[in-house]
C-alpha positions as CSV (number, residue, x, y, z in Angstrom):
1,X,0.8,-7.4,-26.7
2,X,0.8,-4.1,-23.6
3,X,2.1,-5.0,-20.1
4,X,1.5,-3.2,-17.7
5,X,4.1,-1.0,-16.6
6,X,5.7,-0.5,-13.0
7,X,5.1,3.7,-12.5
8,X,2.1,5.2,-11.0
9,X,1.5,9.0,-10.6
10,X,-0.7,10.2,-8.4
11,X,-1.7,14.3,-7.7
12,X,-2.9,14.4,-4.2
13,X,-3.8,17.3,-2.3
14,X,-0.6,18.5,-0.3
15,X,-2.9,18.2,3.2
16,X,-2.4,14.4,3.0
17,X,1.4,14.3,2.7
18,X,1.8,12.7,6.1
19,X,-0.4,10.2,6.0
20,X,0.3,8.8,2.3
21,X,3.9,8.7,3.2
22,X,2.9,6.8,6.1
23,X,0.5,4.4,4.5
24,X,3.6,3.4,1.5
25,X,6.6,3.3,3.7
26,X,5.6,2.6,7.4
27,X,2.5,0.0,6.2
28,X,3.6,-0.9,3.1
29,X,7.0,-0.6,3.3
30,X,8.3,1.3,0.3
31,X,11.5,3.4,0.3
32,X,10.5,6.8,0.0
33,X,12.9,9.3,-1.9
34,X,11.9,13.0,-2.7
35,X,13.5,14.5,-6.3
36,X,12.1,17.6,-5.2
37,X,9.9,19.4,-2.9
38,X,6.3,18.2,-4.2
39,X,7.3,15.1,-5.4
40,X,7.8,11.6,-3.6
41,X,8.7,8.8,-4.6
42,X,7.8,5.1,-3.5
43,X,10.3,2.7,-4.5
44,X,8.2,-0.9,-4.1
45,X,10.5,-4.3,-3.5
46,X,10.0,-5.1,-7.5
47,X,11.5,-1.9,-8.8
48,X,7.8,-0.2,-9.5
49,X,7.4,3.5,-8.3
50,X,4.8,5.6,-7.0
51,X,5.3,9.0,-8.0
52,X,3.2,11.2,-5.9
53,X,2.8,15.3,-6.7
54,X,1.7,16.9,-3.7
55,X,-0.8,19.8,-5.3
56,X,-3.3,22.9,-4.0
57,X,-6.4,21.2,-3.4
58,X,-7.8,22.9,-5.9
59,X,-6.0,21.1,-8.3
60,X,-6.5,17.6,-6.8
61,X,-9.7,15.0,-7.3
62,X,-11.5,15.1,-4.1
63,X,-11.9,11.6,-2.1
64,X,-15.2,11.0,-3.6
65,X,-13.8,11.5,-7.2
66,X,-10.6,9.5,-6.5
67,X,-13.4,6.5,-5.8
68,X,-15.0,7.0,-9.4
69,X,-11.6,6.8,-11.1
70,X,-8.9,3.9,-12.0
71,X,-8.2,1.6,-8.4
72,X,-5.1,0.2,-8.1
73,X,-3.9,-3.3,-6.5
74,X,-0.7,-4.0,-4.5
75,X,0.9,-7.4,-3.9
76,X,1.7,-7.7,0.1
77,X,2.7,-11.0,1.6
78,X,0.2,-11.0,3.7
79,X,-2.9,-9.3,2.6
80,X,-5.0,-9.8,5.7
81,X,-2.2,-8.4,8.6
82,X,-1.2,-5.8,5.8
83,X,-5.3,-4.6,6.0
84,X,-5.0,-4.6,9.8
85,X,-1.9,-2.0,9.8
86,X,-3.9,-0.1,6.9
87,X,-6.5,0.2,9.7
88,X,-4.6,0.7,12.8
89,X,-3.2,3.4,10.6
90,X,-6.2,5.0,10.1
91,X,-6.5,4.6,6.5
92,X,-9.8,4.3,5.4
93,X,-11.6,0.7,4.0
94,X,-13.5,0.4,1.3
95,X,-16.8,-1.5,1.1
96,X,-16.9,-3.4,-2.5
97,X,-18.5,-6.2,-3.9
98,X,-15.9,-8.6,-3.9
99,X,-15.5,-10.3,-0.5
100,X,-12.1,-11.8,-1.4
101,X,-9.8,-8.9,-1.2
102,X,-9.8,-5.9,1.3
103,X,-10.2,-2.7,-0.3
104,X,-8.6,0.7,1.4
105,X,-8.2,4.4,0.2
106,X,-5.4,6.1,-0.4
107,X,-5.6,9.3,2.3
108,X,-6.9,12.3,-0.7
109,X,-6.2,9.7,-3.2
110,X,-7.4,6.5,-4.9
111,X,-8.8,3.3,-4.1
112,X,-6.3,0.0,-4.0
113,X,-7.2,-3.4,-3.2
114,X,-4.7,-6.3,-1.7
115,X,-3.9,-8.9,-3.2
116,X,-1.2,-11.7,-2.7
């Protein structure tokens, strides 16, 4: 039977660099390491990764596509003071169905809900 694996890569547009490496390592506390110039890497506490290519916007979904595609969960402690410093932040939430988990957006990038 598939698990699912611990890598993610993401192609943002290279406008957002800022605030995603905010949002993983000052929010959600990743390690950040950079391989090369448009690449970053966040290293989560159970050895998963976020690989993300910073790219032209012209080769990068826009925000509205990013919402159509795959959304991704984290595991945070504390889901509800991990939303709060997702907002203070200014990263944007998501209105969705489910009541139970608060959904956010990646700055240029995909959806992701919290979970515990």
């Amino acid at each position: 039977m598939a698990r699912f694996g611990t890598n993610l890569k993401l192609n943002i547009a290279s406008e957002h660099r800022a605030r995603v490496h905010a949002l993983f390592v000052d929010v959600l506390g990743a390690t950040a390491v950079q391989p090369r110039p448009d690449l970053e890497q966040f290293k989560t506490e159970d050895g998963g990764s976020v690989g993300v290519f910073y790219v032209a916007a012209a080769e990068a979904l826009s925000p509205a596509d990013q919402r159509k595609g795959t959304w991704l969960e984290f595991r945070v402690e504390d889901p509800e003071a991990t939303g709060r410093g997702l907002e203070a932040s200014g990263v944007e939430r998501v209105a969705y169905e489910d009541k139970t988990h608060g959904y956010f957006q990646v700055p240029g990038g995909p959806v992701f809900r919290l979970a515990k």
